[in-house]
N, CA, C and O of each residue as an XYZ file, in Angstrom:
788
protein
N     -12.666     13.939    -24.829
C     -11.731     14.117    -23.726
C     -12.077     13.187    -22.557
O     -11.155     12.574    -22.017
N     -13.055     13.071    -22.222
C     -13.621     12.008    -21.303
C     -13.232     10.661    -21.897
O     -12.225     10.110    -21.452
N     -13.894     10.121    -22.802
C     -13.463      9.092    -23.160
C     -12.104      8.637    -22.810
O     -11.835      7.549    -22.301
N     -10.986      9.890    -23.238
C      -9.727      9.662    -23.388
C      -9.152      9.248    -21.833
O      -8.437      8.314    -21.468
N      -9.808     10.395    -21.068
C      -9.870     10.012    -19.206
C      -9.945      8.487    -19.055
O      -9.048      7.819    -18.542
N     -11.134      7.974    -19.562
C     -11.792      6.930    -19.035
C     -10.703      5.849    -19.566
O     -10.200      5.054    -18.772
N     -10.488      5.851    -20.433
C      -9.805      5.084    -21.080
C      -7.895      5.029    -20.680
O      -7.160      4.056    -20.846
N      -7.585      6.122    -20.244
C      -5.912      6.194    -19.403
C      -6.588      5.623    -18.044
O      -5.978      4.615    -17.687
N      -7.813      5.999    -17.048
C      -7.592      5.160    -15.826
C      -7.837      3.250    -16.325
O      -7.630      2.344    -15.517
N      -8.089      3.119    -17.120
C      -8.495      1.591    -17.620
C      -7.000      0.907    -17.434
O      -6.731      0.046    -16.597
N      -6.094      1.476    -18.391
C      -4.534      1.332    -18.474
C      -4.341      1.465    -16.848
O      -4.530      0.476    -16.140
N      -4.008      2.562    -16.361
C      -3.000      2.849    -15.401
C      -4.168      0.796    -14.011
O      -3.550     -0.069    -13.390
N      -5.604      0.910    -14.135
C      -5.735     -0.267    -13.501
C      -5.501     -1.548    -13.803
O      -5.421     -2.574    -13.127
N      -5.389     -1.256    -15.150
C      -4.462     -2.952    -15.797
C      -3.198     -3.099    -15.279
O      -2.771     -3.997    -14.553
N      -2.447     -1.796    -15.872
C      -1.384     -1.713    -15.153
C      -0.879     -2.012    -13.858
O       0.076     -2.740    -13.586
N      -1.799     -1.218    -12.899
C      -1.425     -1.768    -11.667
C      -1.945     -3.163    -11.155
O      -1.648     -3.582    -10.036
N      -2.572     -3.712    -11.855
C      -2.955     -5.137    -11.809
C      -1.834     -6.042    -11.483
O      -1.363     -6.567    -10.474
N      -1.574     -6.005    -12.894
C       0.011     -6.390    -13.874
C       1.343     -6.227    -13.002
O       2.164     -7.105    -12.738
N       1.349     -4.989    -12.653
C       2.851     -4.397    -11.694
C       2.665     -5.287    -10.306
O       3.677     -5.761     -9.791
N       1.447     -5.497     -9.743
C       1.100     -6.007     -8.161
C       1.539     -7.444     -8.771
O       2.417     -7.943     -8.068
N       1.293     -7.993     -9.527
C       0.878     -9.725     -9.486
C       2.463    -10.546    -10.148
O       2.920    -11.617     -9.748
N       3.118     -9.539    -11.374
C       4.487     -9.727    -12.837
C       5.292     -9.031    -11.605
O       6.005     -9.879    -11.069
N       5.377     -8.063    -11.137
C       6.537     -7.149    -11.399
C       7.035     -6.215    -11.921
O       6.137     -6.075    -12.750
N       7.719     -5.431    -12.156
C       8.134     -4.322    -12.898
C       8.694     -5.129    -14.023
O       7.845     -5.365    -14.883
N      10.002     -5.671    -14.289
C      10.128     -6.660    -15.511
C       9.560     -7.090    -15.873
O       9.486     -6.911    -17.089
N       8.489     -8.178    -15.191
C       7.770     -9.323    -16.253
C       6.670     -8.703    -17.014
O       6.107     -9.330    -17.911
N       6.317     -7.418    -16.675
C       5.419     -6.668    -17.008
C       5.726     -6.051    -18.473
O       6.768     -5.426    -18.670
N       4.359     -6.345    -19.922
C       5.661     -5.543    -20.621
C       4.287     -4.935    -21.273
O       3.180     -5.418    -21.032
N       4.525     -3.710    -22.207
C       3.302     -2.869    -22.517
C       2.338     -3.590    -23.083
O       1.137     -3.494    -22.830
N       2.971     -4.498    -24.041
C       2.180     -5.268    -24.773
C       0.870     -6.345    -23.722
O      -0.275     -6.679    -24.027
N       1.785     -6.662    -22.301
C       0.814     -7.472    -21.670
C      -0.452     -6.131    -21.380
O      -1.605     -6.553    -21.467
N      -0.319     -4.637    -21.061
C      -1.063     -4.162    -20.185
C      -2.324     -3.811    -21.647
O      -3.497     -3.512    -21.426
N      -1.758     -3.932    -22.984
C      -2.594     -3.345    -23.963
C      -3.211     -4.772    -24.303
O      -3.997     -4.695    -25.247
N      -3.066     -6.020    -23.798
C      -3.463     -7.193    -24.269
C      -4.875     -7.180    -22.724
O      -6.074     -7.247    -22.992
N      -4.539     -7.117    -21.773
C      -5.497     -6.675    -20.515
C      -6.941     -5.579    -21.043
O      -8.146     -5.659    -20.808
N      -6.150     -4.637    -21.802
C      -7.130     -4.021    -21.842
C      -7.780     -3.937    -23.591
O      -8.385     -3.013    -24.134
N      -7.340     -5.374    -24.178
C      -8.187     -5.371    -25.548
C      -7.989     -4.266    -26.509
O      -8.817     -3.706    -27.227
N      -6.467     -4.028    -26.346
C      -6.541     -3.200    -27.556
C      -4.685     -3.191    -28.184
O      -3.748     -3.930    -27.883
N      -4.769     -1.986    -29.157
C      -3.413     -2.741    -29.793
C      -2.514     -1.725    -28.993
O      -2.775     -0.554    -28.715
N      -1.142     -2.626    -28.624
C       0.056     -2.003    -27.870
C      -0.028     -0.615    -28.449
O      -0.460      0.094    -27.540
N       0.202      0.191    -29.645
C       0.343      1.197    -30.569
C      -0.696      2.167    -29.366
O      -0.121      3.115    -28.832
N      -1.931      1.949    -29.043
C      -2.811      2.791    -28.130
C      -2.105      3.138    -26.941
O      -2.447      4.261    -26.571
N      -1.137      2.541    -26.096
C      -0.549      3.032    -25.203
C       0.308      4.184    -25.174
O       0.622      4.893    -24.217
N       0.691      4.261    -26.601
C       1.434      5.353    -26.403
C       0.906      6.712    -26.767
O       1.640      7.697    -26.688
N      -0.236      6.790    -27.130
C      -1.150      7.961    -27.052
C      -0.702      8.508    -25.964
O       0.053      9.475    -25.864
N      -1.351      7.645    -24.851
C      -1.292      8.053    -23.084
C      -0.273      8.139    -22.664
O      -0.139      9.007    -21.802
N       0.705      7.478    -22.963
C       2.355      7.184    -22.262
C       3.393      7.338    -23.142
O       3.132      7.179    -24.335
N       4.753      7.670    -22.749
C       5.316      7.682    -23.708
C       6.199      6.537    -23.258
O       7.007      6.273    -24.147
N       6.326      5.798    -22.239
C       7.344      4.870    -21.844
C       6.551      3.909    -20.757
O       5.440      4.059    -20.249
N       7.628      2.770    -20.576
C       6.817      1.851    -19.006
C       7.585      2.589    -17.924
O       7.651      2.063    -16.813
N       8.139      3.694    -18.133
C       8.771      3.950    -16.638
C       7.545      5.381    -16.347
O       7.044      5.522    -15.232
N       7.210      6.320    -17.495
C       5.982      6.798    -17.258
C       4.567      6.612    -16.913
O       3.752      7.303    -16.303
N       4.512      5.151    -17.649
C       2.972      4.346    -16.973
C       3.544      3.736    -15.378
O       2.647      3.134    -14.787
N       4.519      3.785    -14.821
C       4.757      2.656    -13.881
C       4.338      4.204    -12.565
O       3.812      4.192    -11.452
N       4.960      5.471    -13.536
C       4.943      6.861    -12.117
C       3.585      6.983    -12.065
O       3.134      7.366    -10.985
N       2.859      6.771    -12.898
C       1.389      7.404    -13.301
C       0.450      6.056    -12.327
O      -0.501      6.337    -11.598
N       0.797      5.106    -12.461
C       0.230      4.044    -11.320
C       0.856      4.624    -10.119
O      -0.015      5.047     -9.358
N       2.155      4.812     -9.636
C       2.336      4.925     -8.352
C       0.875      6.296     -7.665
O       0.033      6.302     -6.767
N       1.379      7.349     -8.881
C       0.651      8.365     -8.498
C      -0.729      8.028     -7.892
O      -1.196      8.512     -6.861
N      -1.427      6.917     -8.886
C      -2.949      6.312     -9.076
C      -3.006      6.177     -7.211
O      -3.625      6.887     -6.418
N      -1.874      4.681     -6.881
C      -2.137      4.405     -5.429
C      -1.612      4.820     -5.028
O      -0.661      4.105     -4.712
N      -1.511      5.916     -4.664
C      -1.240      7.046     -3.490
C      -1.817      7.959     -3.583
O      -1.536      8.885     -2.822
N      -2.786      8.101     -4.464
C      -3.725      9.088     -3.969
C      -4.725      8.408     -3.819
O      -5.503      9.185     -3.266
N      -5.514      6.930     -4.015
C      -6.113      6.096     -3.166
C      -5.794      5.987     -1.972
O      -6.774      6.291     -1.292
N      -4.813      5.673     -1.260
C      -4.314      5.340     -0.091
C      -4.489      6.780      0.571
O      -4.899      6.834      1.730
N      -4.248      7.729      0.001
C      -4.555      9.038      0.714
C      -5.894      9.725      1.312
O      -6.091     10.311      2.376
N      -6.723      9.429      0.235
C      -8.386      9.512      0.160
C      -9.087      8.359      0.439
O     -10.296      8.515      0.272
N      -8.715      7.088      0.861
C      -9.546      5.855      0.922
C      -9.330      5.195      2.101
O     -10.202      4.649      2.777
N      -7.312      5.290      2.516
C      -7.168      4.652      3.686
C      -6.651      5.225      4.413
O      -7.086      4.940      5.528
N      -5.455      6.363      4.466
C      -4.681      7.033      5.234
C      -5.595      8.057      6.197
O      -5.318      8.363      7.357
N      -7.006      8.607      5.258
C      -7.824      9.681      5.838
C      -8.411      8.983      7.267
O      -9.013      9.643      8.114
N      -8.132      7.525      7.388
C      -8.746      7.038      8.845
C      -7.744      7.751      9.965
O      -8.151      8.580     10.778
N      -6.658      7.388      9.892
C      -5.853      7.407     10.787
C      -5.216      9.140     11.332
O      -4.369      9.481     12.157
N      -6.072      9.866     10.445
C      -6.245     11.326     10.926
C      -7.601     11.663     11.535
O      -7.435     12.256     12.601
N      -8.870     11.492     11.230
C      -9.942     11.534     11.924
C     -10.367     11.411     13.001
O     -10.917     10.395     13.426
N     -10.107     12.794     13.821
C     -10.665     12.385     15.144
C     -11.156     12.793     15.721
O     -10.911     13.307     16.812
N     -12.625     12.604     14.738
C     -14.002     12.149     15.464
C     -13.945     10.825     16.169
O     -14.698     10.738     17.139
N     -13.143      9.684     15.859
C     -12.950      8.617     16.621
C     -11.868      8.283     17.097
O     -10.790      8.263     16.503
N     -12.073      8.007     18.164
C     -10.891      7.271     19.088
C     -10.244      6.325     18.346
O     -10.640      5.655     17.391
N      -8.705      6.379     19.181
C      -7.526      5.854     18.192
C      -7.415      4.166     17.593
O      -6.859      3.630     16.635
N      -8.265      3.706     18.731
C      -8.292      2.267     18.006
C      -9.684      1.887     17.092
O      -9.975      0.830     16.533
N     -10.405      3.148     17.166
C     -11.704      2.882     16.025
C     -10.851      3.513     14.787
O     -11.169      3.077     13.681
N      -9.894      4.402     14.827
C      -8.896      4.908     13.586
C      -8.525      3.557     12.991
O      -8.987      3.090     11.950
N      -7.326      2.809     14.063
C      -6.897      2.089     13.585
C      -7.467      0.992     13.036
O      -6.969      0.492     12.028
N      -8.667      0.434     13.664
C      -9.281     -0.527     12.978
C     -10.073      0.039     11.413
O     -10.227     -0.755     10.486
N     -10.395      1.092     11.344
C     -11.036      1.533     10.066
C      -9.802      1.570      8.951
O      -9.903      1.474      7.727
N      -8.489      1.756      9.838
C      -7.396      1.881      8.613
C      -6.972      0.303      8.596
O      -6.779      0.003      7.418
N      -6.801     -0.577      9.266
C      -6.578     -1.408      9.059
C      -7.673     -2.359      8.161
O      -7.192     -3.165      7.366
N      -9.093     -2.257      8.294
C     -10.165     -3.124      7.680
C      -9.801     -2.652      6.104
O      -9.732     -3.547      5.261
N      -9.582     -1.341      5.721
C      -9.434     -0.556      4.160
C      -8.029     -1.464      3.881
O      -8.034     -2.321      2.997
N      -7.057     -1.256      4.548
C      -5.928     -2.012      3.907
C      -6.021     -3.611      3.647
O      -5.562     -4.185      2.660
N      -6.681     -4.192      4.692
C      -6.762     -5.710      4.273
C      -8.109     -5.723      2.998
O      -8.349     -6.789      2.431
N      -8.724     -4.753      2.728
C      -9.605     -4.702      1.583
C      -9.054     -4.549      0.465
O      -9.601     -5.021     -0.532
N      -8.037     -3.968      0.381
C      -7.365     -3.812     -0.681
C      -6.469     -4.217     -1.002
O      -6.331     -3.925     -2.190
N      -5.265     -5.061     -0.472
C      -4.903     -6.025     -0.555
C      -5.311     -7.585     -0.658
O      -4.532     -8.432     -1.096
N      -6.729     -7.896     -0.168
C      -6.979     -9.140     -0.876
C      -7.692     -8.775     -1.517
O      -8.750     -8.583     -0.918
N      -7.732     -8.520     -2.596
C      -7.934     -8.204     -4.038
C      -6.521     -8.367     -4.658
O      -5.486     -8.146     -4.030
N      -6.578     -8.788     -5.990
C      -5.661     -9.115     -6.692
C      -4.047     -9.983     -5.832
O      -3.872    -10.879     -5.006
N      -3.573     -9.475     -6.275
C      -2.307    -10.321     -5.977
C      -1.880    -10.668     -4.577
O      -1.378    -11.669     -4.066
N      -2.351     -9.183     -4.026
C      -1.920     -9.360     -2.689
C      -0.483     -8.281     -2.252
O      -0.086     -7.797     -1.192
N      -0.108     -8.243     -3.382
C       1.234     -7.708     -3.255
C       1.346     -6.290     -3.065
O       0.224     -5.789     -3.134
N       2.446     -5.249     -2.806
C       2.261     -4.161     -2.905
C       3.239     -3.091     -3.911
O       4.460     -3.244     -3.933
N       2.735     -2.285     -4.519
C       3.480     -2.433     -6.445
C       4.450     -1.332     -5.539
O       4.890     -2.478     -5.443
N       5.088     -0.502     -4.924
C       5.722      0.062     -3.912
C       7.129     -0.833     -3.964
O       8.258     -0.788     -4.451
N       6.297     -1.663     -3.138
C       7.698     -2.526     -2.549
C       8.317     -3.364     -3.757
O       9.495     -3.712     -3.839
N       7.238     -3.639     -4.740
C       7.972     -4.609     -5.671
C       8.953     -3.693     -6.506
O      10.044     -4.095     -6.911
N       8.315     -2.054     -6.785
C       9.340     -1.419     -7.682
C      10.471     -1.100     -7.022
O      11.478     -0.950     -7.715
N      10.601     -0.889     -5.280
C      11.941     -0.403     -4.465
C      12.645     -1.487     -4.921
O      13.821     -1.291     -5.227
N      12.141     -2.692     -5.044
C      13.342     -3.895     -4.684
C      13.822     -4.504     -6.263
O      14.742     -5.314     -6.372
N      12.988     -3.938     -7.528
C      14.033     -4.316     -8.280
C      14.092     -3.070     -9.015
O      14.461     -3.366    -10.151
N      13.921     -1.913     -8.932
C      14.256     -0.747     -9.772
C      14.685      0.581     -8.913
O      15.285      1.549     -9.381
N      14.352      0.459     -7.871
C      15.319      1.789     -7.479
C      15.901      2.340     -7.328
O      15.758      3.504     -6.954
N      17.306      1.490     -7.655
C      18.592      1.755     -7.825
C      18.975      2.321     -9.488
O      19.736      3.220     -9.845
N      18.176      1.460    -10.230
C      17.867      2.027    -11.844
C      17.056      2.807    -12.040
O      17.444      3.496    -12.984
N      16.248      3.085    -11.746
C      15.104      4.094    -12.097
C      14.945      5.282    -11.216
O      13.902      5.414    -10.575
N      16.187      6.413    -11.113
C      15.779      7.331    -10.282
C      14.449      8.432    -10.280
O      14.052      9.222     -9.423
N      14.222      8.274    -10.921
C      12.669      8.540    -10.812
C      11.619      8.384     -9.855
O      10.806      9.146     -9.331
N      11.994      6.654     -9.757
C      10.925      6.065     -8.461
C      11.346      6.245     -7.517
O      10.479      5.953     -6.693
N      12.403      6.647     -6.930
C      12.895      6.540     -5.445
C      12.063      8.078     -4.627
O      12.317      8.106     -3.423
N      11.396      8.963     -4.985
C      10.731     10.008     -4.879
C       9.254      9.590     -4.406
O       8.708      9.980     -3.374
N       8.697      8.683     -5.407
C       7.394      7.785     -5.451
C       7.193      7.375     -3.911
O       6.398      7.667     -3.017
N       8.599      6.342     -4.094
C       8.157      4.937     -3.229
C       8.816      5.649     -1.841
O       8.812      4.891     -0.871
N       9.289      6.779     -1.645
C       9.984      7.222     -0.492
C       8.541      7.647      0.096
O       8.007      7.048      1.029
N       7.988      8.740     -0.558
C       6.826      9.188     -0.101
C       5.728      8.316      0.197
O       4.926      8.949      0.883
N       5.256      6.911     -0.054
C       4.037      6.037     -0.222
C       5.014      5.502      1.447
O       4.500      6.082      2.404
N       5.744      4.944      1.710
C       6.097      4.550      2.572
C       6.287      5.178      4.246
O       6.265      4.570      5.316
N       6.532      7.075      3.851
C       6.585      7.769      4.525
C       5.031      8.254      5.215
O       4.674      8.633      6.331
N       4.262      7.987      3.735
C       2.519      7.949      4.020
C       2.381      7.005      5.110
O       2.036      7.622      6.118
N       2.509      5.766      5.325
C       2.513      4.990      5.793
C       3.121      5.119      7.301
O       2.185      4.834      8.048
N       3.841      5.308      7.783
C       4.576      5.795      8.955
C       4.028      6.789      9.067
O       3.553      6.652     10.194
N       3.662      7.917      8.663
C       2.744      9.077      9.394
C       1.500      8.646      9.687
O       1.077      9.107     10.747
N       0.765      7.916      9.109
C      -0.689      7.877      9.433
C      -0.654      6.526     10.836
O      -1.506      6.494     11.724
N       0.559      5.490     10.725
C       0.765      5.132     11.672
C       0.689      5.877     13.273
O      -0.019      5.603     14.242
N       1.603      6.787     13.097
C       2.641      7.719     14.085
C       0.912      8.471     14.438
O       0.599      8.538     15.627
N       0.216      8.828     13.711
C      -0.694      9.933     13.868
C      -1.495      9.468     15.216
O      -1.800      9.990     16.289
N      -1.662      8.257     14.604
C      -3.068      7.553     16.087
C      -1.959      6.298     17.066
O      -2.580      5.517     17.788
N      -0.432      6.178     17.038
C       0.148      6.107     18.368
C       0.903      7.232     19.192
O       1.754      7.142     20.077
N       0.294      8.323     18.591
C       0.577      9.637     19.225
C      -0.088      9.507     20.312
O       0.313      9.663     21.465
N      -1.536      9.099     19.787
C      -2.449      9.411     21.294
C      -1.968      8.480     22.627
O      -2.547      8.584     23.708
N      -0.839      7.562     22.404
C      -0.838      6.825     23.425
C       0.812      7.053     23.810
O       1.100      7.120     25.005
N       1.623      7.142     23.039
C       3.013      7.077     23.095
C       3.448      8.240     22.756
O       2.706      8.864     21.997
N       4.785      8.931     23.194
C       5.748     10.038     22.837
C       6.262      9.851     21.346
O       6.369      8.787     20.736
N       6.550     11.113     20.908
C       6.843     10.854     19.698
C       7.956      9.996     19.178
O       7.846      9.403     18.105
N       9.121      9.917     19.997
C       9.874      8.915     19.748
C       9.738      7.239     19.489
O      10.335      6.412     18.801
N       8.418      7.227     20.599
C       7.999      5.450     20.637
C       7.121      5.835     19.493
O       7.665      5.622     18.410
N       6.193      6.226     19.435
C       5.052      6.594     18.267
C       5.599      6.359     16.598
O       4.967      5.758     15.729
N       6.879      6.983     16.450
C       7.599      6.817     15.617
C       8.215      5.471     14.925
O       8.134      5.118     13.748
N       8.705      4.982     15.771
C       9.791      3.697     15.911
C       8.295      2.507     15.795
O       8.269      1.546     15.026
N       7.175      2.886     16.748
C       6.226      1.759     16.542
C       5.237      1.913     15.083
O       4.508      1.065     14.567
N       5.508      3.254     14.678
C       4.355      3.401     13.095
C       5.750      2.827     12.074
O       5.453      2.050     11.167
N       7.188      3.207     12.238
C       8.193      2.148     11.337
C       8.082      0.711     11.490
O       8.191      0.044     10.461
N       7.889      0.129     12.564
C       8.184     -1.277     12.803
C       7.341     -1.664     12.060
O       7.755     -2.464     11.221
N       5.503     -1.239     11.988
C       4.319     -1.451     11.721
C       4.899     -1.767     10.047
O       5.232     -2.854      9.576
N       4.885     -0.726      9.529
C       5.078     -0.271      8.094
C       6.155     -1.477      7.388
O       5.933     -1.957      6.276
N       7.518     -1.918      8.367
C       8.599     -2.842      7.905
C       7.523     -4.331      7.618
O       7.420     -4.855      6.509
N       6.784     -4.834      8.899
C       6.068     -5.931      9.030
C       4.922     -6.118      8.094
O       4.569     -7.256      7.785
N       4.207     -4.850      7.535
C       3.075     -5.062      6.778
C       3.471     -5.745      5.844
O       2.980     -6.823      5.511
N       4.782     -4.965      5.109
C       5.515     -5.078      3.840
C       5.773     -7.152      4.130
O       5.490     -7.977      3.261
N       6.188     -7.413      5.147
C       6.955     -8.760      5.378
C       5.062     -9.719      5.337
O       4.840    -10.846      4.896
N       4.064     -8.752      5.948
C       2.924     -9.849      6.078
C       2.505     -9.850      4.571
O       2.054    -10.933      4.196
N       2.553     -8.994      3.756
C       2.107     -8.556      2.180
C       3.085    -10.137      1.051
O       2.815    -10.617     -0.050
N       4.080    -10.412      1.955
C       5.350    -10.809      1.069
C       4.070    -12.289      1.200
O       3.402    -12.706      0.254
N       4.031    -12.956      2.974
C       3.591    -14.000      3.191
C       2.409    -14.075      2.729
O       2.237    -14.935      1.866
N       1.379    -13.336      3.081
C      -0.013    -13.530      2.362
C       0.269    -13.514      1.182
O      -0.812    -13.836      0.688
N       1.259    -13.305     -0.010
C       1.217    -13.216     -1.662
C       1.858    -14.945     -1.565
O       1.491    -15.778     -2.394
N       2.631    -15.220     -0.681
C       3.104    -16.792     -0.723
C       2.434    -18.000     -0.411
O       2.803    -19.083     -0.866
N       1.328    -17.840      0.452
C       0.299    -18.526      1.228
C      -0.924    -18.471      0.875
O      -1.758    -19.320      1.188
N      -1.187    -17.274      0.056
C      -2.527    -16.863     -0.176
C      -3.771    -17.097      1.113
O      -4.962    -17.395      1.024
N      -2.819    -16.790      2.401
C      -3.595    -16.894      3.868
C      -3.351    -15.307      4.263
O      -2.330    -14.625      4.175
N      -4.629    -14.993      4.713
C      -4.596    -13.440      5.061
C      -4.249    -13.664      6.741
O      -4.147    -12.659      7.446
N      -4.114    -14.725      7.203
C      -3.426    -15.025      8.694
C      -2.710    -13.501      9.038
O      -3.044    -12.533      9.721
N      -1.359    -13.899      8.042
C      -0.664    -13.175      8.460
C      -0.855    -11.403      8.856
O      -0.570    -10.750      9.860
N      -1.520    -11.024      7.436
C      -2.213     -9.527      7.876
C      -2.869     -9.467      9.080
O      -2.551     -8.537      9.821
N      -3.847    -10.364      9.511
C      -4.818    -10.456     11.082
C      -3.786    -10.328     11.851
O      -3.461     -9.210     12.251
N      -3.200    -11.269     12.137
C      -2.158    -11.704     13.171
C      -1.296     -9.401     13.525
O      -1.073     -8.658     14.481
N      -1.206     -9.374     12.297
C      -0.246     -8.355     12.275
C      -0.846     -6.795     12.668
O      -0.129     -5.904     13.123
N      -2.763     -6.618     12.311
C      -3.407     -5.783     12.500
C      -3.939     -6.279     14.288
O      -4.227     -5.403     15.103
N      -3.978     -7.502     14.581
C      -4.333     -7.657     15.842
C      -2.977     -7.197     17.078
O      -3.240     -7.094     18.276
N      -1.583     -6.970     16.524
C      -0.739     -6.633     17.174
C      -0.845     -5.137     17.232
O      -0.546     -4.528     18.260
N      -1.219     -4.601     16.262
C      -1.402     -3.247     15.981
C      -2.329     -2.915     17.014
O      -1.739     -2.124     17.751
N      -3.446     -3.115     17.424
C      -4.526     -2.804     17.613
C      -3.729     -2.854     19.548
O      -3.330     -1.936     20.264
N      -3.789     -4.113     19.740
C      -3.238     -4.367     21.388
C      -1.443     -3.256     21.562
O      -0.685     -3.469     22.509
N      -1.204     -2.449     20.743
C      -0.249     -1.421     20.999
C      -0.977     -0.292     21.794
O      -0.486      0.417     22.673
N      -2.639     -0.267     21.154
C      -2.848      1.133     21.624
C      -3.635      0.740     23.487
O      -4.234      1.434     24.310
N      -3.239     -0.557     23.445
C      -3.815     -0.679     24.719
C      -2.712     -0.261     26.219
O      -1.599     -0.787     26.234
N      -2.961      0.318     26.943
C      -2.238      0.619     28.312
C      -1.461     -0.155     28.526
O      -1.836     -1.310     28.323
N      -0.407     -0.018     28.895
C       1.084     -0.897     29.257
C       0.374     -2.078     30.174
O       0.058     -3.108     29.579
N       0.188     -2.010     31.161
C      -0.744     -3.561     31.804
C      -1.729     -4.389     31.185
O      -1.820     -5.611     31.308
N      -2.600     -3.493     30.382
C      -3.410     -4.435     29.998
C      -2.854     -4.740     28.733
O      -3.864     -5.042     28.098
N      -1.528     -4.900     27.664
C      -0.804     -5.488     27.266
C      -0.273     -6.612     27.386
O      -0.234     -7.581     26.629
N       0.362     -6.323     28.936
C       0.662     -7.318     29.486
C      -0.362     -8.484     29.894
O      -0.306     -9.670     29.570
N      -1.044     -8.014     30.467
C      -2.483     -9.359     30.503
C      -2.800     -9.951     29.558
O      -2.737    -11.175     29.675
N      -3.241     -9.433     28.313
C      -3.582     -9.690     27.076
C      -2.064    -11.001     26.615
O      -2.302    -12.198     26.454
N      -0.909    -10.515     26.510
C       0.180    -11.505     26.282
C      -0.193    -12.988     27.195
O      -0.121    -14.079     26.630
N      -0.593    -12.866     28.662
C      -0.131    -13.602     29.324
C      -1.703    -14.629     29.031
O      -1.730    -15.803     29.401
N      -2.863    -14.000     28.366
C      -3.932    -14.635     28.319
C      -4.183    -15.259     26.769
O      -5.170    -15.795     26.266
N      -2.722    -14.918     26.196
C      -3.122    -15.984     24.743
C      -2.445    -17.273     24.714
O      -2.647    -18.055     23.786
């Protein structure tokens, strides 16, 4: 039974290898059983389909992101910009690794209209994302701005994720966690900060 464990998280990390770097299409079982050295026929022990291995990865990163990166941005034992920088250092860790990309956004944009299944997945991973935002610009902003600034955050990551996978320059993530960071600073010293770059 272990073995069998050990051997479905092997898949579901090929898999999400595969899904971050191909896509949901270019991705096909045969590539994820060729990743992991063995014959396509073994996948379906574990899976019965690619739209079941594709839920079983979402599941995988989002409960990483829950236990690895999201748990910063609730903790508070530290102040909101030691949150944010601990959630921000985990996300640029895990994104430069492999592709760069984020298997979320790649399945909204070519299967969610086909695959109602995922729209449940990728609603919730995104909504993760905007709460743990919202959580630590609470401490500085009303819930309305707090809100609107953990969405904007969440729209731009997705847009810095697109450029760093095109550039293979993590610029863009810095650039985008250093805007993050000067939000939680006081309305003036914002302004100073703008007028001193």
């Amino acid at each position: 039974m272990q073995q069998d464990e050990s051997r479905f998280n092997e898949i579901l990390s090929a898999a999400e290898l595969l899904f971050r770097s191909k896509g949901y299409h270019a991705t096909s079982m045969a590539d994820v059983a060729e990743v992991c050295h063995f014959q396509k026929a073994a996948l379906y022990y574990h899976v019965s389909s690619k739209e079941e291995l594709s839920l079983a990865v979402m599941a995988k990163v989002q409960a990483f992101f829950d236990n690895s990166v999201f748990i910063y941005a609730y903790d508070r034992s530290f102040k909101p910009r030691s949150r944010l920088l601990k959630l921000n250092n985990a996300v640029q860790k895990y994104y430069l690794t492999g592709s760069g990309s984020c298997v979320f956004a790649s399945f909204a944009i070519e299967q969610i209209d086909t695959i109602p299944a995922f729209v449940v997945p990728i609603r919730k991973y995104f909504n993760s994302w905007s709460n743990a935002y919202q959580s630590i610009f609470l401490e500085v902003y009303n819930s309305e701005e707090a809100q609107a600034l953990a969405e904007g955050f969440v729209s731009d990551l997705q847009g810095a994720l697109v450029m760093l996978r095109v550039t293979q320059d993590p610029k863009h993530l810095i650039r985008l966690f250093n805007r993050s960071t000067q939000a939680l600073l006081p309305y003036p010293s914002r302004i100073k900060a703008k007028v001193l770059e």
